[in-house]
C-alpha positions as CSV (number, residue, x, y, z in Angstrom):
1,X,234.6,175.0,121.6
2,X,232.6,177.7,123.5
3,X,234.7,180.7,124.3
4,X,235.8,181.7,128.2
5,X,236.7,184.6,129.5
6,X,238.0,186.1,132.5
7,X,240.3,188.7,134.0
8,X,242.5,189.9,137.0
9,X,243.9,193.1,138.0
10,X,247.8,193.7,138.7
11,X,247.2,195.5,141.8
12,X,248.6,194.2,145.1
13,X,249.9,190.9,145.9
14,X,248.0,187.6,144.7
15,X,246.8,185.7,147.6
16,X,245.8,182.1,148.3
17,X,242.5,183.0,147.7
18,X,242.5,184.2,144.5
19,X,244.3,181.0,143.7
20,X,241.8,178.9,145.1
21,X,239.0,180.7,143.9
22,X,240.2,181.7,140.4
23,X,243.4,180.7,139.1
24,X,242.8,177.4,140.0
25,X,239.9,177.1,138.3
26,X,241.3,178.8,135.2
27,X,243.5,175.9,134.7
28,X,241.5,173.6,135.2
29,X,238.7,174.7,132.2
30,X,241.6,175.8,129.9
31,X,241.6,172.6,128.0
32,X,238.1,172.9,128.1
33,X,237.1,176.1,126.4
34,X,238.3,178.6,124.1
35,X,240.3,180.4,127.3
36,X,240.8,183.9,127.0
37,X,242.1,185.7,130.5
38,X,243.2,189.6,130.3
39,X,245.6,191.6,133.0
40,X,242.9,194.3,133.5
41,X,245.3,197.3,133.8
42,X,242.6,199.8,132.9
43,X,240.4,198.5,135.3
44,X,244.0,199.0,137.7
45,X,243.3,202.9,136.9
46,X,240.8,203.3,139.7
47,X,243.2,202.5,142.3
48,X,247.0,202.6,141.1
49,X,248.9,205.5,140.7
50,X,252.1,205.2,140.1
51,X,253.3,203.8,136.3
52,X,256.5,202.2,137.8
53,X,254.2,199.6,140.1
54,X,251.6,199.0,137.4
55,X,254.3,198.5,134.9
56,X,255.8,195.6,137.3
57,X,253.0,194.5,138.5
58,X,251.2,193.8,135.1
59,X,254.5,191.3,134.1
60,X,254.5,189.5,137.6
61,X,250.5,188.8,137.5
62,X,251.3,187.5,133.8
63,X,254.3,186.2,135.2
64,X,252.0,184.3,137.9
65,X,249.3,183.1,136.1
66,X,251.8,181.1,133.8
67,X,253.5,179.7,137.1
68,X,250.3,178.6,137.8
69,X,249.6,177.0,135.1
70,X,247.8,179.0,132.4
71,X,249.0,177.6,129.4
72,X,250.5,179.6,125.9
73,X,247.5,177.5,124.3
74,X,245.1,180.2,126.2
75,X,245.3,184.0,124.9
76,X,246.4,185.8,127.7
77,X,247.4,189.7,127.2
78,X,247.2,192.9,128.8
79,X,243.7,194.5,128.5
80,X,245.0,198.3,127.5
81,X,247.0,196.8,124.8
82,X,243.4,196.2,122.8
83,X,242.2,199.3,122.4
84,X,238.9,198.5,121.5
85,X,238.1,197.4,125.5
86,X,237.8,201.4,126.2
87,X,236.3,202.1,123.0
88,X,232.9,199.7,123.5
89,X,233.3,200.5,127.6
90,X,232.1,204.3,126.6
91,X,229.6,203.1,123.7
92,X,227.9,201.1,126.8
93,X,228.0,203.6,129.2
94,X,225.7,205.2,126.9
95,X,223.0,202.6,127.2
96,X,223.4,201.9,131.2
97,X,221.1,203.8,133.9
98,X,223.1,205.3,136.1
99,X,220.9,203.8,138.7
100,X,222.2,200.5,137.7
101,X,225.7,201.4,138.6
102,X,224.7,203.4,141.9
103,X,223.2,199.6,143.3
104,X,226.9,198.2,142.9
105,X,228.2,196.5,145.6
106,X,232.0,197.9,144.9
107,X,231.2,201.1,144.3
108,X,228.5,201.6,147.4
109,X,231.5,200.5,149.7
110,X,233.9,202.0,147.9
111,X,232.0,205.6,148.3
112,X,231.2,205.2,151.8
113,X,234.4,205.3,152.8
114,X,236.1,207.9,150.6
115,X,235.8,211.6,150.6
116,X,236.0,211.3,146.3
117,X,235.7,208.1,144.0
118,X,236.3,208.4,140.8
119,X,234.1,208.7,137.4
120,X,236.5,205.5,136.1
121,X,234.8,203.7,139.7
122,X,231.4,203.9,139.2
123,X,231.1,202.9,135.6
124,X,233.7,200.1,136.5
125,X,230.6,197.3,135.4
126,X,230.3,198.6,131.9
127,X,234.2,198.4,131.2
128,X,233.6,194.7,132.5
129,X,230.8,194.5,130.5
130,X,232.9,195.7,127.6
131,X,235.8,193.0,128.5
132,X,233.1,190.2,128.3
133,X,231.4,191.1,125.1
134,X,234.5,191.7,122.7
135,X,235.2,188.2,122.6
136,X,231.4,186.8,122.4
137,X,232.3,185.4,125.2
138,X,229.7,182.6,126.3
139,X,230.6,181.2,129.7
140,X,232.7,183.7,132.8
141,X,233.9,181.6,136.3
142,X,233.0,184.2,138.5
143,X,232.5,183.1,143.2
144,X,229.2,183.9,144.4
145,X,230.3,186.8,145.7
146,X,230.8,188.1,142.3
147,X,227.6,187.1,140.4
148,X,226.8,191.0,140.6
149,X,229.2,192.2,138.6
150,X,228.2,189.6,135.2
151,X,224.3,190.1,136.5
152,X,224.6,193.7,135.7
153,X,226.7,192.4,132.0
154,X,223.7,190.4,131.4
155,X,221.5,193.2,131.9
156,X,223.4,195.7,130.1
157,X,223.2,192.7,126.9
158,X,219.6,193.0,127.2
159,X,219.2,196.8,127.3
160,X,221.5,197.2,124.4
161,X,220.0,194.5,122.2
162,X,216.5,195.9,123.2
163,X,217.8,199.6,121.9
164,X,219.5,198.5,118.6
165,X,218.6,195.2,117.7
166,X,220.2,191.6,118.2
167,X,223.8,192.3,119.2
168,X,225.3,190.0,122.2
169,X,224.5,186.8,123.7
170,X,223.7,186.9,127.2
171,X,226.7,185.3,129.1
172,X,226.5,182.5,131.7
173,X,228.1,182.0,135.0
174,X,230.7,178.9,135.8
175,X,230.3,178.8,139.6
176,X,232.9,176.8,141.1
177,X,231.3,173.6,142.8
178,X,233.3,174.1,146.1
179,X,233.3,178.0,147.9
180,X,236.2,179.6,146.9
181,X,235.8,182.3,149.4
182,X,239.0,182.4,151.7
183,X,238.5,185.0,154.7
184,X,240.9,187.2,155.7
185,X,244.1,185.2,158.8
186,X,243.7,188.0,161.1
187,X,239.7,188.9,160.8
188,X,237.6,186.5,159.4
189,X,234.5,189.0,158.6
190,X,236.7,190.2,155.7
191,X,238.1,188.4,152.6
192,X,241.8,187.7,152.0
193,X,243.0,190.7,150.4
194,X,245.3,192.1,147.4
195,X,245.3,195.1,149.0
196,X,244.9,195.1,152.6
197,X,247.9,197.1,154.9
198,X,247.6,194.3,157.4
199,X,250.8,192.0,157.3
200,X,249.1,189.0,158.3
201,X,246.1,189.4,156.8
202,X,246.7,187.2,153.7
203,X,248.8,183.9,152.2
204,X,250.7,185.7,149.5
205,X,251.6,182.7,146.3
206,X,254.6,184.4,146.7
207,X,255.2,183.9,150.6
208,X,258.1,182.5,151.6
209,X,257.8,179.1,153.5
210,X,258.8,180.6,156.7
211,X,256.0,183.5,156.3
212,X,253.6,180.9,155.6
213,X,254.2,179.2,158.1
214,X,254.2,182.1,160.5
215,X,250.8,183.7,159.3
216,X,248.5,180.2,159.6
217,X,250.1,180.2,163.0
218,X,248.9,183.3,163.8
219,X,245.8,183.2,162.7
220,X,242.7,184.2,164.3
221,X,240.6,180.8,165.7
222,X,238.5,180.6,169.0
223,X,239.2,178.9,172.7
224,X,237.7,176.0,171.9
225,X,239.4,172.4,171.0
226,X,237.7,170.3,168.7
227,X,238.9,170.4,165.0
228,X,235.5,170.8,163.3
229,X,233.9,172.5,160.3
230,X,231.5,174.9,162.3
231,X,231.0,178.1,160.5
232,X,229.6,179.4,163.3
233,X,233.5,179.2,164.5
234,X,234.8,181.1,161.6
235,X,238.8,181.3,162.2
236,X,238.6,177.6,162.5
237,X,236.3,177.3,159.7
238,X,238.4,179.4,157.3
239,X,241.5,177.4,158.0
240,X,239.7,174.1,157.5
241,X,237.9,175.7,154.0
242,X,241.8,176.0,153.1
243,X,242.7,173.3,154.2
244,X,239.7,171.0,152.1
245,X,240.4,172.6,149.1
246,X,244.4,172.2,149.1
247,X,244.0,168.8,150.3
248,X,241.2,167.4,148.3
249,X,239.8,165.4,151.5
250,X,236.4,165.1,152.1
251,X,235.1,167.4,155.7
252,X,234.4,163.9,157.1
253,X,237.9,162.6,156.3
254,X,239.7,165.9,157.6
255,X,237.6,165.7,160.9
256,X,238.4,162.4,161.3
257,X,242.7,163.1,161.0
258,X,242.0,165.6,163.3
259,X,240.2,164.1,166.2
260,X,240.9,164.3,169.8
261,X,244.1,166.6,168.2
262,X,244.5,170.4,168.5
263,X,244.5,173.4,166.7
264,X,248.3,173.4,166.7
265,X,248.3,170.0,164.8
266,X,245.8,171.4,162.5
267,X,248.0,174.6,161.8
268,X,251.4,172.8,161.1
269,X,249.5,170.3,158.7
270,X,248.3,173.5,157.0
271,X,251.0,175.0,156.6
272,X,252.9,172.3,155.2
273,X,249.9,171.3,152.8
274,X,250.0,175.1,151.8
275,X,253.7,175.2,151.1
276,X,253.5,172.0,149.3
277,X,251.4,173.3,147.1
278,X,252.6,176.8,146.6
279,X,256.2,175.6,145.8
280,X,255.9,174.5,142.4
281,X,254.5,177.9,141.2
282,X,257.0,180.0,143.4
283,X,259.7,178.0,141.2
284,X,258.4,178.3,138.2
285,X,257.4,182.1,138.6
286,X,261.4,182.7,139.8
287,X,262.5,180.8,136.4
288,X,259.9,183.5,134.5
289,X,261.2,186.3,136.2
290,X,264.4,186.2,135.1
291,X,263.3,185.8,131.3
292,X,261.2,189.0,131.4
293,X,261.1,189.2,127.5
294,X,259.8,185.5,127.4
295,X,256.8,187.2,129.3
296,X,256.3,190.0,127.0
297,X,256.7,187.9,124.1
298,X,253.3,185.6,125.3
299,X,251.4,188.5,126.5
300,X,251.9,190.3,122.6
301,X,250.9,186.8,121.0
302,X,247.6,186.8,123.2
303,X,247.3,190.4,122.2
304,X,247.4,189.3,118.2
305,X,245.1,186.7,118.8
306,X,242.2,189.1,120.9
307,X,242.8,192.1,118.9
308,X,240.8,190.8,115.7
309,X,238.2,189.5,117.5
310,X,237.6,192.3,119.8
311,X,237.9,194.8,116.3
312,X,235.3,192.6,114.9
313,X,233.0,192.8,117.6
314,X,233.6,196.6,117.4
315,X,232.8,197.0,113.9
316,X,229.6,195.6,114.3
317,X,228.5,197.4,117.1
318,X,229.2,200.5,115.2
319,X,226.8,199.7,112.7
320,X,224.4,198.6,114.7
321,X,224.4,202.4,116.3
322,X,225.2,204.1,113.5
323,X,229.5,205.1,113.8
324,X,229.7,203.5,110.8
């Protein structure tokens, strides 16, 4: 089987779209490739501070993901635990330009908008890079939005194997067929986010039924009727994006429940599809929860299982720049 990877930090709370644009699509190509999935918590670094929340957070995302659906078949383990992730992250920031990592999206935002970022911020790509190539990784489900990050991996591959021979493969992208790009309730020119202050902002997988269904009612749409996919109506447009992929119904089938009904109509059905959906993994994730050692236990049996192939991976690169 060819070998998957992907990761997700335990920072905030998980939201709807991460769900839709990830985790879903984790479970669904677990039976189909070698799955490997890591809790970044050294990517977590760059914005957490406090060890209590990164220590909690790291056993609920775990905790999450399982809920979800990610299965003890995948290896699934907490990224600091592998020592060897910040051991070839260094080896590769030795072989990237720095004026690859100034052209980054994250970190031109992030740095605009900060009086200091951190060192651990702008050479944030070659830790991912590092993530990606310990496993010999061959395929990564990224969103459009995220193709940067594994174009600048496959660049780095290419440097690196240009400067000391044959090393890594080049990964390729899995790009889920429908956008998993879920805008932000309450302004629709920003993603759903993990980390935003704003209350409403975001569907939390952990939202209660009644904050569900107060957020989709809240949510930003237009003064206009017609139940329609228009992006050029985007708070309507976002809500029927949600409401397509929850559903599995076709834009002409949606349109068609919906017409010559409102926006109300449209929000309840939402926000009962949404619940309906979200209820089996809130159940699950309170049975996990209260077996907290259950949790460890599968995160130190994915960590046995990466370990060896992230040391092997090491090794080699060590001879093939000369630690040996």
């Amino acid at each position: 089987m060819k070998r998957l990877f992907s990761g997700i930090q335990p920072t905030g709370n998980i939201h709807l779209g991460n769900y839709l644009g990830a985790i879903r699509n984790w479970v669904s190509l677990q039976e189909e490739y070698d799955s490997i999935f890591c809790i970044a918590d050294l990517h977590a670094l760059t914005t957490v501070r406090s060890p209590e929340v990164l220590r909690s957070k790291t056993l609920e995302v775990a905790a999450l993901l399982m809920a979800a659906g990610i299965k003890p078949r995948a290896c699934m383990f907490v990224q600091s635990r592998v020592s060897a992730h910040a051991e070839l992250a260094w080896v590769l920031e030795c072989a990237t330009p720095v004026g690859w990592l100034r052209r980054m999206t994250q970190f031109k935002d992030k740095s605009d908008s900060a009086e200091s970022v951190s060192a651990g911020l702008f050479a944030y790509p070659d830790l991912m890079a590092a993530d990606i190539l310990l496993y010999r990784t061959d395929v990564v489900p990224v969103g459009e939005d995220q193709l940067q990050h594994l174009e600048i991996t496959r660049d780095i591959v290419m440097r690196f194997n240009s400067l000391y021979g044959e090393t890594f493969d080049v990964p390729e992208a899995i790009v889920p067929n429908k956008a998993g790009r879920i805008m932000a309730l309450d302004d629709v020119t920003k993603k759903m986010s993990k980390s935003s202050e704003s209350p409403g902002q975001g569907i939390y997988l952990l939202d209660s039924p009644e904050a569900v269904s107060t957020k989709i009612q809240r949510a930003t749409t237009d003064s206009q009727r017609e139940v329609r996919f228009d992006q050029a109506r985007p708070g309507i447009y976002n809500l029927l994006v949600i409401y397509e992929m929850l559903s599995g119904s076709s834009r002409e089938e949606i349109e068609s429940r919906f017409e010559g009904r409102g926006y109300s109509d449209l929000k309840r059905e939402l926000s009962e599809t949404i619940n309906e959906a979200l209820e089996p993994i809130r159940s699950r994730y309170r049975e996990l929860a209260s077996e907290p050692d259950y949790i460890v236990s599968v995160l130190r049996q994915g960590e046995d299982r990466a370990r060896p192939i992230a040391e092997a991976t090491m090794a080699m690169v060590k001879n093939r720049i000369g630690l040996n």
